[in-house]
N, C-alpha and C positions, 0 to 999 in steps of 0.2 A: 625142446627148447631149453637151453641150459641159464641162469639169469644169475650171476656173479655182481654181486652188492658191495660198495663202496662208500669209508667216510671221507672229504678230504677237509682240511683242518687249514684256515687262512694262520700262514706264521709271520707274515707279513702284511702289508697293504697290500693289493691287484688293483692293477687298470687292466679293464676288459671297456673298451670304447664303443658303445651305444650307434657310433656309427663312424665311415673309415673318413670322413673328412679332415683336414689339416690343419684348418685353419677355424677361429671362433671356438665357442662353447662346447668342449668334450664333455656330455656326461657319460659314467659309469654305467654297464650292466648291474643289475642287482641277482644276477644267477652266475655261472659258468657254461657255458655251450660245450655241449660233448665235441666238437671238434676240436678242442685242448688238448682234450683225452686221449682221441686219433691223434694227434700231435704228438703225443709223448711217448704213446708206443712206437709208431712212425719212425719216431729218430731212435729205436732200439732195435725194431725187428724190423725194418723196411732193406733190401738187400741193395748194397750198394755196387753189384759185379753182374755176370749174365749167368749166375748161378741158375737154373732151369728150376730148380727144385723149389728154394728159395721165393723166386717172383710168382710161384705156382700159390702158396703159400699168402703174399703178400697179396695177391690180388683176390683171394678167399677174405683174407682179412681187411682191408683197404677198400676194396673198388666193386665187390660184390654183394655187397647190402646185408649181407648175412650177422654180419657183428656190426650191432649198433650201439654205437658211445651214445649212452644218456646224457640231460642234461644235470647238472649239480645244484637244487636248490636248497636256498638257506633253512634250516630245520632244526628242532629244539627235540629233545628227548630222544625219542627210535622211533620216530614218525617223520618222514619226506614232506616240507610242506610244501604248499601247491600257490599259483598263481589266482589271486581273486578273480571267481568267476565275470565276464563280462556282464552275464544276465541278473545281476543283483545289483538292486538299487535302492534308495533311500530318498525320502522327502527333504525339500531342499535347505528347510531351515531345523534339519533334525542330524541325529549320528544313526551310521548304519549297525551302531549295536543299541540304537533303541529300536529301530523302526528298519524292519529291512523284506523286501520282496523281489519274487524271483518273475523277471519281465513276462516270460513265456508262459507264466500258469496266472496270471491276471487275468480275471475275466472279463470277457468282452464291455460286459454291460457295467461294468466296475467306472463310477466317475475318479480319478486320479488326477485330473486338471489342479485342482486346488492344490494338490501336495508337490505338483513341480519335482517328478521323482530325475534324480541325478544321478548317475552311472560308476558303480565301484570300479577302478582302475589302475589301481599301485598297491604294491606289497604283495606278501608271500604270508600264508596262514597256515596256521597246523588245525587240520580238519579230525585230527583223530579220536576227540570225542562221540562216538556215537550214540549214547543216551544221558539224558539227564540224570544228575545225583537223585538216586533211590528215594521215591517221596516225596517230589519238589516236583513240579509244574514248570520248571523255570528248562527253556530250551537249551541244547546244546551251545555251546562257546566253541568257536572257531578264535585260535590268540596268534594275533598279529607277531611274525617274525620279524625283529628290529634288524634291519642292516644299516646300518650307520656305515657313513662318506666321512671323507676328508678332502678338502681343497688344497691345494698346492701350484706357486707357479714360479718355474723354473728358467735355465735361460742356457741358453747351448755354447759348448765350453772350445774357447779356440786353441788347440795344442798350440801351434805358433809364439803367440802372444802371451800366451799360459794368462789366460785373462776370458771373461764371457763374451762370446760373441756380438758384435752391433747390430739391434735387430733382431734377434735372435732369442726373444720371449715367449712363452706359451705357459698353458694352465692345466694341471692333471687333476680329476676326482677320482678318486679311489677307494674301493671295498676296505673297510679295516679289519685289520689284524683280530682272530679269534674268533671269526665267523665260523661255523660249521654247517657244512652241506653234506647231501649225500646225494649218491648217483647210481646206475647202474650200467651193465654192461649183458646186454644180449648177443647170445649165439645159436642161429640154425642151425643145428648139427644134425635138421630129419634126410640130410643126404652123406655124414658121415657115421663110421664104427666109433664104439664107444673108448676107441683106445684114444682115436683121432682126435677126438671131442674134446677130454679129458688134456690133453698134453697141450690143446692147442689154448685151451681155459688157463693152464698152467704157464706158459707165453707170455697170457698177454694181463694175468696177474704179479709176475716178475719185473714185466716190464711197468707196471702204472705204477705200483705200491714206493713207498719210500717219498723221502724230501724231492721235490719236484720245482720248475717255475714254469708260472704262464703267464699269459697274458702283455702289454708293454712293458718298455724297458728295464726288462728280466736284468739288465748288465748292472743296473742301480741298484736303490733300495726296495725295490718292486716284487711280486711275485711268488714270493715263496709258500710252495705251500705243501703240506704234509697229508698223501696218501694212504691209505688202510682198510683192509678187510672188515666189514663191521656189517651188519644184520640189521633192518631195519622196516617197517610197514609203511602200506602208501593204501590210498585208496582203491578198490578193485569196481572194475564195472556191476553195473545192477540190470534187471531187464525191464521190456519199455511196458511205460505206461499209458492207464485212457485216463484222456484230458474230455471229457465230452464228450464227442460222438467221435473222435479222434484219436488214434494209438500210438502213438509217439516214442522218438527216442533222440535224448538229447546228448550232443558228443561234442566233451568237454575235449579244446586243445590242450593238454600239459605241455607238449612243447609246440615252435613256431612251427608252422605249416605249410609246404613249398609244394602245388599241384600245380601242373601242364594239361593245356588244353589239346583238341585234335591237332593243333597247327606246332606245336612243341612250345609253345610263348606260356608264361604264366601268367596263372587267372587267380583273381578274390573269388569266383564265382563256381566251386567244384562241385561236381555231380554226386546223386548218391550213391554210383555204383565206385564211385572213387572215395568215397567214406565210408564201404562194407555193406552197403545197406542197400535193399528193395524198397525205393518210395518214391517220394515225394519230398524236396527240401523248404522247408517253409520259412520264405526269407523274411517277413514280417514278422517273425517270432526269435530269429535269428537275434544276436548280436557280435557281428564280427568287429575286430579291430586290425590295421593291416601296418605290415614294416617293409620296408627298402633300403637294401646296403650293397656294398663291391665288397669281396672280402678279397685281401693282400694276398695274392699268389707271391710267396719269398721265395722261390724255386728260380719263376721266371721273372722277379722284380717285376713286377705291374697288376694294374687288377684285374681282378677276373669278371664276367659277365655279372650284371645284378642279380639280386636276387631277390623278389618282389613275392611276398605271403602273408599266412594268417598270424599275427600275433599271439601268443601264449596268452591264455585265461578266454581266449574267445570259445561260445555255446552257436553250437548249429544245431536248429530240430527240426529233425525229418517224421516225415508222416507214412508211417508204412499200413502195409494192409491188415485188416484185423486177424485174418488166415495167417499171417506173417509172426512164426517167434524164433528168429535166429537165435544163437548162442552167443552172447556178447561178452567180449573178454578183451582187455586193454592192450592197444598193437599200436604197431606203425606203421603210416602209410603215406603216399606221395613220392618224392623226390629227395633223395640227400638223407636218408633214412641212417644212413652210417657216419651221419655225424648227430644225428641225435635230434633233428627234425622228423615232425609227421607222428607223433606218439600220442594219440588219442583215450580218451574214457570216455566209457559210454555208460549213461545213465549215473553218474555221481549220485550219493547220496544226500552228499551240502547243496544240491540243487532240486530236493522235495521242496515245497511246499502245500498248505492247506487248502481249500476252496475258496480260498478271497485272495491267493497268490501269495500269503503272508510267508515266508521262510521258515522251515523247520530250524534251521540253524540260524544264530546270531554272530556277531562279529564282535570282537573285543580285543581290549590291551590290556596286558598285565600290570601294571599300573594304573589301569580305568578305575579302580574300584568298584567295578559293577557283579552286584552279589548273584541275587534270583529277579528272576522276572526280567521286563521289558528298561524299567526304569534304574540309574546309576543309585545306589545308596548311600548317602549322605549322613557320615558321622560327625558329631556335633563332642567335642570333648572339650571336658570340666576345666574351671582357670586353676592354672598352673606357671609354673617358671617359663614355660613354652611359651605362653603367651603374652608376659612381660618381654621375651626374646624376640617375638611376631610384630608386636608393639612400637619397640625399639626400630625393626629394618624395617618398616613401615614410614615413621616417621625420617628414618635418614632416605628411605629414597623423595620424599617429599623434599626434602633439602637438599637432596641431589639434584631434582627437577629444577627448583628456584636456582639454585645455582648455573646450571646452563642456561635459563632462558637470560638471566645477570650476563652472562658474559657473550650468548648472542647480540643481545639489544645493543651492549657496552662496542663491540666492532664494530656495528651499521650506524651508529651514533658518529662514531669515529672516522669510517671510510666510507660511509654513504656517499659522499662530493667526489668521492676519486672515479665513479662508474657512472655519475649523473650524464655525461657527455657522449657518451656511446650505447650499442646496443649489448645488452648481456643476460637477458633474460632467459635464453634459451640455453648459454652456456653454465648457467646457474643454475637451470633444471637437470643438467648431464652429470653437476657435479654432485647435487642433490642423490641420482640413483644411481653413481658409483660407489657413495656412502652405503645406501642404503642396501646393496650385492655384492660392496667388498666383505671376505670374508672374518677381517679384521682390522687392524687399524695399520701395523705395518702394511701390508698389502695396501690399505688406501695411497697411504704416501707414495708409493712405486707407481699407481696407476696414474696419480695426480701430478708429481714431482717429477719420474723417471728423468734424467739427462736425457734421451733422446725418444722413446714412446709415451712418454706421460702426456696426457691430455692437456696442462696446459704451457708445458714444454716446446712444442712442436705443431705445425700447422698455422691456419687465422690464429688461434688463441694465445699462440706463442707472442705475434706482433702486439694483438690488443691489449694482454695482459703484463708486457714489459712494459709500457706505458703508465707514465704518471705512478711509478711504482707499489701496483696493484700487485702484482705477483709476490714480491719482497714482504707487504705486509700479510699480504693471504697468508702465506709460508710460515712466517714469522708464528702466527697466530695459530694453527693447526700444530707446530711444531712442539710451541710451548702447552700443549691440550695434554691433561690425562687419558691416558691410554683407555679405561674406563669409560670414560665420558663423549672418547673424542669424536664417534661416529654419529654419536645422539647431536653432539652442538653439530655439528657441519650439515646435517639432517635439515634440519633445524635455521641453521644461518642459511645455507639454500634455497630453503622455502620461503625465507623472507624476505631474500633479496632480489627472487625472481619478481614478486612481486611488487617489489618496486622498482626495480630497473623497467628499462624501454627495451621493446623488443621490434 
């Protein structure tokens, strides 16, 4: 097995779309899917004539599982981080870097009721501390990888007209610029010579390496992003353990997970001989999480069949025999293996815990401030100019506050008689949580205002609110708003006039 290591470097934003729908709320991937990857080589070494030699070639590399694109997650230092386990949870009125336990090793007789434990399920951690600082008591730190978004919406451009198209609105989120990920790239070579192996490594390191784009509209300002050869560690499998009278092995997803049952349909429900293993899958100990997408065949313009699997960070444990100790070493398996699905760990080490289920490892943010032990550390510093400065934005944002609610009250004073006569209640709660999900205060006005998509442009609200010139003064009043302020007062003026209008 030859495994060829990769950084790539966001030079840009990426849209990688969380799913292929068209229309409503795209969000972002927070990884890159090794099918990118295959992409890229694809459009360099894929043959485009009936070269025999060529397509012999391509379908080793493409279609035969052999070379599998990893996927690229966000990572800090020379450590791969990983997707938070799904078996790790935390009580409900607490943080999972005070308080955190691993589902499957709680024991039975363990009451847990009171703590209302809640299930970790976003982000990407770098697990590569394996023991605590020399002399401390205080457990491993697992540190939160920050991938920060950006929202954008854009509006499709008519050559014709040289003008935006009518209608023709939509919203992008996006990976920013400066992220670093890493990936790799597996090759079976136990059925080629080592010349084979070697030049074909050489391929398809030619082809990935360098300024690259993926992802949506690559043709914009989208995508870019900078490949490179670089070195780096990840977690390796561990062997199983006894839970009790139980020997067990738990097999963490790192990537999404696509298994077929005997009828060729995919299943949530896969066997243990389809996860390497002689057992027993014990689904009550289990915590799966599952995804569904079409992904765009650009070939044949259309999509392709779904594709229905295990979501990355989900734990399955299987109960094997006590006679039972395979050799467990991190693979892939299932279906679609060459795009970088099906890539399991078995036995993780951030998924020990002690005899009360308590986690060996903790979860943390570089910015938490959290020293040793269970509890955050709370520095208390001496008065200084700091806090003549702390003083001072304190009291202006109290005078920030009295000032919005000043010029809330001052408009429903004002135009409360102009809505007394109809129903607007409910339109007053829409406007309310467009304030409160636009991502700023331009973007309100477009959502609000648009000539022909704004909310109360177009549609019933168009009629009600040209009326008795409600719109004119709404408008008037938002327009003249500090930019600062304006999404707090409209927040704000919404809430209060839902409640007194009629609905």
């Amino acid at each position: 097995m030859k495994v060829l290591k990769f950084k790539c470097t966001l030079l840009s934003e990426v849209i990688l779309n969380r799913n292929s729908a068209t229309s409503g709320p795209n969000e972002t991937l927070d990884f890159i899917p090794g099918s990118n990857f295959l992409g890229i080589v694809a459009g360099k070494l894929y043959p485009r004539d009936s070269d025999n030699g060529k397509m012999d070639e391509a379908m080793t590399i493409f279609h035969s599982g052999k070379v599998r694109f990893g996927d690229a997650h966000p990572s800090i230092g020379d450590f791969r981080g990983l997707k938070v386990p799904a078996s790790m949870f935390y009580p409900k009125l607490s943080k999972p870097e005070e308080e955190l336990y691993i589902h499957h090793l709680i024991p039975a007789e363990a009451d847990m009721g009171k703590k209302q434990l809640k299930q970790c399920r976003n982000g990407f951690y770098d697990f590569s501390v394996s023991a605590a600082t020399e002399g401390s008591t205080a457990s491993p730190a697992a540190k939160l990888i920050k991938t920060a978004t950006n929202f954008a919406i854009k509006s499709a451009y008519d050559r014709s007209s040289r003008r935006s198209k009518d209608e023709q609105l939509f919203s992008y989120q996006s990976l920013r610029s400066g992220v670093v990920m890493y990936f790799s790239v597996e090759i079976d070579d136990s059925e080629m010579s080592p010349q084979e192996s070697n030049e074909l490594a050489e391929k398809i390191k030619n082809a990935l390496t360098g300024v690259k784009r993926i992802g949506r509209s690559r043709t914009a300002q989208y995508g870019l992003v900078e490949i490179e050869e670089a070195d780096y560690k990840e977690v390796e499998s561990g062997q199983p353990v006894k839970t009790g009278k139980d020997k067990i092995v738990t097999v963490y997803a790192d990537s999404r997970l696509i298994f077929l049952d005997k009828y060729g349909m995919p299943t949530f429900q896969p066997t243990a001989d389809q996860l390497g293993l002689k057992g027993e899958i014990m689904w009550d100990k289990s915590q799966i999480r599952t995804f569904r997408y079409a992904p765009w065949n650009f070939k044949r313009q259309s999509f392709d069949t779904d594709r229905c699997g295990i979501e990355k960070g989900s734990v399955i444990v299987v109960k094997i025999p006590d006679n039972c100790s395979p050799a467990l070493n991190s693979r892939y398996l299932g279906s679609y293996i060459n795009e970088g699905f099906g890539r399991v760990v078995y036995n993780p080490s951030f998924l020990n815990a002690d005899k009360e289920g308590v986690a060996t490892y903790r979860l943390s943010h570089e910015d938490s401030g959290v020293k040793s032990g269970n509890k955050p550390t709370v520095v208390k510093s001496s008065p200084s100019t700091s806090s003549i400065l702390i003083t001072y934005l304190r009291q202006q944002k109290v005078n920030e506050s009295a000032e919005v609610f000043e010029k809330v009250n001052d408009w429903i004073k004002n135009n409360l008689n102009r809505f007394n006569r109809d129903k607007f209640s409910s339109q007053w709660g829409n406007i309310r949580n467009m304030a409160i999900s636009a991502p700023d205060y331009e973007i309100l006005k477009i959502l609000l205002f648009d000539g022909k998509d704004g909310y109360l442009t177009h549609g019933i609200a168009k009629e009600k609110w040209a009326e008795n010139g409600r719109l004119e003064y709404f408008k008037k009043f938002v327009e003249g708003l500090k930019p600062t302020q304006a999404k707090h007062i409209i927040v704000n003026l919404a809430s209060e006039m839902a409640k007194k209008c009629k609905d």
